[in-house]
C-alpha positions in Angstrom: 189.9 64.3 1.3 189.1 64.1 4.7 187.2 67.0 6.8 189.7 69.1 8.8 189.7 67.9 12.5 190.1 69.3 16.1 192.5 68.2 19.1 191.7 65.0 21.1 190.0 66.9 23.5 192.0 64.3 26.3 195.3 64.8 25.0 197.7 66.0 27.3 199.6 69.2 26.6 203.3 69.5 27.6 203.2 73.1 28.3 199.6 74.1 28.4 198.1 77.3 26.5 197.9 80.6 28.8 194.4 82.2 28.6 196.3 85.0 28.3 196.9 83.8 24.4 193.0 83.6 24.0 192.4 87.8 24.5 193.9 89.6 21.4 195.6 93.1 22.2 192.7 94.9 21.0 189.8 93.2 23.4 187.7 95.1 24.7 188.3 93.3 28.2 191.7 94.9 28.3 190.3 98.4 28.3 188.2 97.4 31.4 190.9 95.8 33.2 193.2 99.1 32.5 189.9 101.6 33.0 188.8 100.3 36.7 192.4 99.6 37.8 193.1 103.1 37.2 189.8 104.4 39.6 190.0 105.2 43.1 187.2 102.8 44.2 186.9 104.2 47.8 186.9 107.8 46.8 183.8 106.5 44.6 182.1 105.4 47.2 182.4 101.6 46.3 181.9 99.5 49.6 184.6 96.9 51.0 187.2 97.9 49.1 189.9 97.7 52.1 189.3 94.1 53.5 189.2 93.3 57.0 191.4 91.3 59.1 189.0 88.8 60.6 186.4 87.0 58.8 186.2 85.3 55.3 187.8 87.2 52.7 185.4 88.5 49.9 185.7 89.5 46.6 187.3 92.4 45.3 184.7 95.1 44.1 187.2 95.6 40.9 186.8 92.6 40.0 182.5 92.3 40.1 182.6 95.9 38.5 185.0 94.6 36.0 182.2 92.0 35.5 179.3 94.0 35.7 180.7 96.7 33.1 181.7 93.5 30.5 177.9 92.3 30.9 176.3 95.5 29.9 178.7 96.2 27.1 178.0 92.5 26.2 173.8 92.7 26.9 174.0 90.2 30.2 172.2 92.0 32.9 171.6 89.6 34.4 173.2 88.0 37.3 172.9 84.6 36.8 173.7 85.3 33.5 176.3 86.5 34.6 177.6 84.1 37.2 177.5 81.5 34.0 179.4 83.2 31.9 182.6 83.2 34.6 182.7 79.8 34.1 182.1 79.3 29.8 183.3 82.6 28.6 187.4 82.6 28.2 187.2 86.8 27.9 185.2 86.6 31.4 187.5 83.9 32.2 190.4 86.1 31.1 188.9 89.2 33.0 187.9 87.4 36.8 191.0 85.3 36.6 189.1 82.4 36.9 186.7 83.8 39.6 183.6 82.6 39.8 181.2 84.5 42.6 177.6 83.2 42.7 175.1 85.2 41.5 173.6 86.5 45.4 177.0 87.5 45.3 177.2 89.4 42.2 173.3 91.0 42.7 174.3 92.7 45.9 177.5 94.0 44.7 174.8 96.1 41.9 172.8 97.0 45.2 174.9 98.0 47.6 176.9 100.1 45.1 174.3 101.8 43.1 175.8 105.2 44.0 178.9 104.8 43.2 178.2 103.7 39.2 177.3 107.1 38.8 180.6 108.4 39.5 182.2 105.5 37.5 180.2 107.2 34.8 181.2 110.3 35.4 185.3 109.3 35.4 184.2 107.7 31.8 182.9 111.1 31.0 186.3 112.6 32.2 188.7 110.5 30.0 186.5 111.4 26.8 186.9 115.2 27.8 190.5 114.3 28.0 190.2 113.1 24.6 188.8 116.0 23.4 185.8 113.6 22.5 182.9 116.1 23.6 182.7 119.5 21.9 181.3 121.0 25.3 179.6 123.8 23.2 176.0 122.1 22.8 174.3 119.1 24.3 171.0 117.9 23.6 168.7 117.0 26.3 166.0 114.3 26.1 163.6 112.1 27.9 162.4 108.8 27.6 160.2 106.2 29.5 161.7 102.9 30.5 159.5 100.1 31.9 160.0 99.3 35.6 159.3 96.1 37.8 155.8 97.0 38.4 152.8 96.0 36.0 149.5 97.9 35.0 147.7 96.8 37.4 149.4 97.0 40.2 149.2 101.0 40.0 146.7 102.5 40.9 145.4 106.7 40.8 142.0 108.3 42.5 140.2 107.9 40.0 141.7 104.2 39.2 140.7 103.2 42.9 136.8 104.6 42.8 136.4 103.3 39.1 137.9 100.1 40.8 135.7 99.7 44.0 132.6 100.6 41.9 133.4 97.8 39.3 133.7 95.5 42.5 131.0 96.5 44.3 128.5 95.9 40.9 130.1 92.4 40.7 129.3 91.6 44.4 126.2 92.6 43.9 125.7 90.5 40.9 126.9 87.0 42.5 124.8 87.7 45.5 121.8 88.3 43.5 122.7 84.7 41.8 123.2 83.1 45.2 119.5 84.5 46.3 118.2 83.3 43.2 120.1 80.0 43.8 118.8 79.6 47.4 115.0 80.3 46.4 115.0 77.4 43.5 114.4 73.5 44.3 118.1 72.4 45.7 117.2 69.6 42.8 117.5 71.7 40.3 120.7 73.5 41.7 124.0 71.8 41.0 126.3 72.5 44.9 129.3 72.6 42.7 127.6 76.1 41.5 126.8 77.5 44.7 130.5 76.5 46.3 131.6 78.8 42.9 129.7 81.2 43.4 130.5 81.3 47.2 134.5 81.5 46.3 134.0 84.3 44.1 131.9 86.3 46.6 135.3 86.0 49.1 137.6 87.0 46.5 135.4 90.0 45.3 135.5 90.8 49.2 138.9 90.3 49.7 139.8 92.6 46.6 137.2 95.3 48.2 139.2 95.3 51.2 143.1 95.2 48.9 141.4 98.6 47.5 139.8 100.0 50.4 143.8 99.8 51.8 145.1 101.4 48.9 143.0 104.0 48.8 144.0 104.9 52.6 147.6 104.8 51.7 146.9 106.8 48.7 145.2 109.5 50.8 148.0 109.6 53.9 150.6 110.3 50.9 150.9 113.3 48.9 151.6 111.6 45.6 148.4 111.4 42.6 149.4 107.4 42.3 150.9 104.6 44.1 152.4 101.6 43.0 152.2 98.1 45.1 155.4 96.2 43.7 157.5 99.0 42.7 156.6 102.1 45.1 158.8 104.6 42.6 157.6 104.3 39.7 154.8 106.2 37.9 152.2 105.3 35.4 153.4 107.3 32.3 151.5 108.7 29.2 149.3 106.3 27.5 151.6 107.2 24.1 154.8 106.1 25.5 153.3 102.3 25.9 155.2 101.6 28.7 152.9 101.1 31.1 154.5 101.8 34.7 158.1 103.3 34.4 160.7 105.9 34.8 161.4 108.7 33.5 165.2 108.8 32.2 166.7 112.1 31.2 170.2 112.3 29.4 172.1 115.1 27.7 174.4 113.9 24.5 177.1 116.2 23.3 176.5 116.9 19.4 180.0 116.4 18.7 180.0 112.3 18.5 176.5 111.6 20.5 178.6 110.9 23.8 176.3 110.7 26.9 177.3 114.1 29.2 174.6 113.5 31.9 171.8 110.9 32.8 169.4 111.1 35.4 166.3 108.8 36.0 163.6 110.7 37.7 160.1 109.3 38.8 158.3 112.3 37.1 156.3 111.8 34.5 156.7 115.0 32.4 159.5 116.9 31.4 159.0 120.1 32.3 161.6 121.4 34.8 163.9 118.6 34.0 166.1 120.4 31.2 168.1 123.5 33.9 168.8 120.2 36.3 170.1 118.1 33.5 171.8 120.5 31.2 173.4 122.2 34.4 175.0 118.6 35.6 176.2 118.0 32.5 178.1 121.7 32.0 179.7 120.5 35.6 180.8 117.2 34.0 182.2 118.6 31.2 184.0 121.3 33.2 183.4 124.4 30.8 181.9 127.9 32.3 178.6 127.8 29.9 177.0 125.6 27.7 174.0 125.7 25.3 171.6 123.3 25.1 168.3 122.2 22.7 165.4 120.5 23.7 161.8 119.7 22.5 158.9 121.4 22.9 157.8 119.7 26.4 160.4 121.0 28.2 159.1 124.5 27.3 158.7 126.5 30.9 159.3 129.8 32.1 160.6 128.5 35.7 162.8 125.6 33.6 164.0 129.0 31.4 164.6 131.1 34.0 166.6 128.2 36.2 168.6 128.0 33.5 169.9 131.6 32.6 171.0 130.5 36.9 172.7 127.9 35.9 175.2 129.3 32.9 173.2 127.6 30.4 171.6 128.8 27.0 168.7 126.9 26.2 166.8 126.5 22.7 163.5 125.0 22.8 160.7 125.4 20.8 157.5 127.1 22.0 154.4 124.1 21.9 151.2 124.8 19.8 148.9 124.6 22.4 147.2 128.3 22.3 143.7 128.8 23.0 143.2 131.7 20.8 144.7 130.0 18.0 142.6 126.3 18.3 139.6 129.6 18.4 140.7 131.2 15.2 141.7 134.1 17.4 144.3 136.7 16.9 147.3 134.9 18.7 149.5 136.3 21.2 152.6 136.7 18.7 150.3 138.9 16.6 151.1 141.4 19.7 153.9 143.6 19.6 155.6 144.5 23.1 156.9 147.7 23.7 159.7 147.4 25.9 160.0 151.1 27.1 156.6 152.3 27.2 155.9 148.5 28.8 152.4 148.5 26.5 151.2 146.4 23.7 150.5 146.9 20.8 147.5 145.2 19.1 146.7 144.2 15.7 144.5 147.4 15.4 147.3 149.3 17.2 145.5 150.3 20.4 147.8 150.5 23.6 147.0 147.8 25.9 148.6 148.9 28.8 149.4 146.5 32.5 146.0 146.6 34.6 146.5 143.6 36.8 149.1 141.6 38.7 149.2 137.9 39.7 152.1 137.1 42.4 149.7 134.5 43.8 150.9 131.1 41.9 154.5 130.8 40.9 156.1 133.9 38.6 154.5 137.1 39.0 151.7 137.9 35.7 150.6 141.1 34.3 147.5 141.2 32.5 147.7 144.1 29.4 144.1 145.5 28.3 142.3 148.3 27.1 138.4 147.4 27.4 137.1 151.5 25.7 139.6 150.3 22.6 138.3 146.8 22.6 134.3 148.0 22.8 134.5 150.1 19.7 137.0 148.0 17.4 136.1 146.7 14.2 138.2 143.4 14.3 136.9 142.3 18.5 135.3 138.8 16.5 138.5 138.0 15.3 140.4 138.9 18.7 137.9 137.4 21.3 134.8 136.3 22.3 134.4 138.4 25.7 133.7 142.2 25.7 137.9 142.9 25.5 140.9 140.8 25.3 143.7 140.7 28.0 147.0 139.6 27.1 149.2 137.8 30.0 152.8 138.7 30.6 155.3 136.8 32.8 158.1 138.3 34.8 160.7 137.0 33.1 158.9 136.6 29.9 161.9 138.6 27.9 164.0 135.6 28.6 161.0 133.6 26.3 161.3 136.1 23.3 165.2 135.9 23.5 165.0 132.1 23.0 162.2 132.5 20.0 165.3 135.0 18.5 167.9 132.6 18.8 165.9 129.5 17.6 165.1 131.8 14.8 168.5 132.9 13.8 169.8 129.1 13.7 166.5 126.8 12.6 169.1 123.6 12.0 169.0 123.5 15.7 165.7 121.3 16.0 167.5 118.7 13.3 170.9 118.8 15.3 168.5 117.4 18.3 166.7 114.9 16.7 169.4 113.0 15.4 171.9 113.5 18.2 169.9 112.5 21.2 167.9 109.3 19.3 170.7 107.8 18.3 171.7 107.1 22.2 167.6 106.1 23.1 167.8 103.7 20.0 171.5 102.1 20.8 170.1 101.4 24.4 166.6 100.4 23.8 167.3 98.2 20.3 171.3 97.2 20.3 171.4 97.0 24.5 168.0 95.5 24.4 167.1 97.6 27.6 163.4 97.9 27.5 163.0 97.6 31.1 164.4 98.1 33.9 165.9 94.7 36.6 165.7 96.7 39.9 163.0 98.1 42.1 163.2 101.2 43.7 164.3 104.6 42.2 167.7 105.0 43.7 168.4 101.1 42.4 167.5 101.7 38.9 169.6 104.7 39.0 172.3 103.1 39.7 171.4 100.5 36.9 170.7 102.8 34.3 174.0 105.0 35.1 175.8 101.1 34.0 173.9 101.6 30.9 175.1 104.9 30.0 178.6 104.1 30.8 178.4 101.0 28.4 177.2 102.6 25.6 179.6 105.6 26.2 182.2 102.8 26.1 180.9 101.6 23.0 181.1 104.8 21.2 184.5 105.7 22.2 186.0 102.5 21.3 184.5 103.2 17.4 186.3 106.2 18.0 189.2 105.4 19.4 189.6 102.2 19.7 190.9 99.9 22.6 194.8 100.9 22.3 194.1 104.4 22.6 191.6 104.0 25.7 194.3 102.3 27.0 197.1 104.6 26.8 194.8 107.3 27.9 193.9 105.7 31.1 197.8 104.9 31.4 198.5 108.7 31.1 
């Protein structure tokens, strides 16, 4: 019995096979085709999108964001990657119509239109809501690191530089000590090919003096703690994210089916006073009058707090452990009860510690509570402090902190609901999308790529959900 066999790949067909036939109903290139026909490109802020009359005609920016969107559903960012699969791939085929733009072509359609990706996203964000996809009562809001064009080394802080030009300048002084010593031995003892090393090493020790000296001077002239040489945006982050030099990209998932609301990439490296900006953005996008949002404990600020009671949004976030009086074995400050209408506190020994001095010098006004005659003659001042009395600090808005500590105490699940809600986005992209690092330079550029990313995995999710046939009917609505 014989194997079974293809088509002469020569033989002629009588009425050849439409590539139509190749792209079943359900393909996810059909969704695409019906979800960027339906946009209104120039309202987005897409570029070329009417042609003009003279010159050579271009390409249609449908079509490269058609092919843009298919390659980060598909894990080609690439765009050479991408120009190649115009020409192997049938659903590219299917999607282009045969178009085949080079890759120049394809990279500075991503460039020049990094802007308008993010309200692609946002017209994504839209249908779902249609689709009653998002529950638009809580998001979660995290952070993570991404990788950016710019290495280690090329980065460079203060401290960096000077521990930099001192490391130089002891190596200088090293190979010209060994060229001295050179010099003053019998030339027959010396092999030249030494001293011509030594000699090259000396100029590049130089040259690298005067690299830092340059960077130091650019350092100084700006106002930022670092600078970076290839990427100028990017930051080095925290030694525990192992990224190196990155960004800092910020999204808020809905808890209903982990659906992307809002992503931001921001060159800070922390993410305190990150969570009002994000959560607020992503109450706009899903169009409801408040929202409540969790969060970790870094985003834990009184100005983030208070920006967001501004912004119509009802934030839980846990209070870090990072009291001084605790890491002591000091009374804590939640071992002091504040009396809202005498405006005193109440301390463990139940003296009065009443408001003696105001701060309004650095951000939020402070209050400082003490009682130095109660604190002299109690029994328990070892366990409360080491100085002669112990001041506790109030903030202005500090009621808005104890409200929070209520609420997260009334519904603990909250802290579960985050974790597995907001990773599950962070681990599609970074494992399944393979988007450890960012393509593009400079921060507006890698916003625009990232805001690609989010829309490709929201598109992901919602075809699970949905599947293509719906998508499609809702776009048709």
């Amino acid at each position: 019995m014989a194997h079974i066999s293809g088509n002469d790949r020569s033989q002629l067909l009588l009425l050849p096979e439409s590539v139509d036939d190749y792209v079943g109903p359900d393909n996810t290139v059909r969704f695409i085709e019906a979800f960027v026909d339906s946009l209104d490109l120039e309202a987005s802020g897409f570029a070329r999108v009417h042609c003009k009359a003279t010159g050579r005609p271009g390409y249609d920016p449908a079509d490269l964001l058609k092919l843009y969107i298919y390659g980060y559903l598909n894990r080609v960012r690439s765009s050479r990657r991408l120009e190649l699969e115009t020409r192997r791939n049938i659903e590219v085929i299917w999607l282009m119509r045969r178009l085949s733009p080079d890759f120049k072509t394809i990279a500075d359609f991503r460039r020049d239109n990094r802007a308008a990706f993010r309200q692609v996203f946002r017209a994504f964000v839209v249908l779902c809501r249609d689709l009653d996809l998002y529950g638009r009562e809580l998001v979660a809001v995290d952070g993570t690191r991404i990788k950016a064009v710019n290495s280690r080394d090329r980065n460079f802080t203060k401290a960096k530089l000077e521990r930099s030009l001192r490391e130089n300048e002891e190596k200088l002084d090293r190979y010209l000590k060994q060229l001295d010593s050179a010099d003053r031995d019998d030339l027959d003892r010396v092999d030249p090919a030494d001293i011509k090393n030594l000699e090259a090493k000396i100029a590049k020790v130089r040259e690298r003096r005067v690299h830092l000296g340059s960077c130091q001077s650019d350092l100084a002239k700006s106002a930022e703690d670092q600078i970076s040489l290839t990427d100028p945006d990017s930051r080095a982050m925290h030694p525990a994210t192992r990224v190196g030099v990155g960004y800092n990209v910020q999204i808020a998932v809905d808890t209903k089916h982990k659906l992307i609301a809002e992503q931001q990439v921001h060159s800070r490296v922390a993410d305190q006073g990150l969570l009002a900006k994000t959560a607020r953005a992503a109450r706009e996008n899903l169009a409801v009058d408040r929202i409540e949002v969790v969060a970790d404990r870094g985003y834990y600020s009184m100005e983030d707090i208070a920006a967001c009671k501004a912004a119509a949004v009802i934030p839980h976030v846990c209070k870090p452990n990072n009291s001084i009086a605790a890491r002591s074995g000091h009374f804590t400050k939640e071992m002091f009860r504040y009396d809202t209408v005498a405006d005193v506190y109440i301390c463990p020994d139940n003296q009065r510690l009443e408001p003696r001095y105001i701060d309004r010098t650095r951000g939020p006004t402070k209050i400082d509570y003490c009682n130095r005659a109660a604190c002299r003659a109690c029994d328990l001042r070892s366990s409360c402090t080491n100085g002669s009395y112990r001041k506790i600090t109030r903030a202005e808005d500090e009621a808005l902190l104890e409200q929070m500590a209520e609420r997260l105490r009334a519904r603990p699940d909250l802290l579960d609901i985050r974790r597995e809600t907001v990773e599950h986005p962070f681990g599609s992209i970074k494992q399944w999308m393979g988007q450890g690092a960012f393509l593009m330079r400079r921060l507006e550029n890698v916003r625009g790529e990232f805001s690609l990313t989010a829309l490709a995995f929201n598109i992901r999710r919602a075809i699970t959900l949905v599947g293509v046939p719906g998508l499609i009917a809702a776009v048709a609505d």
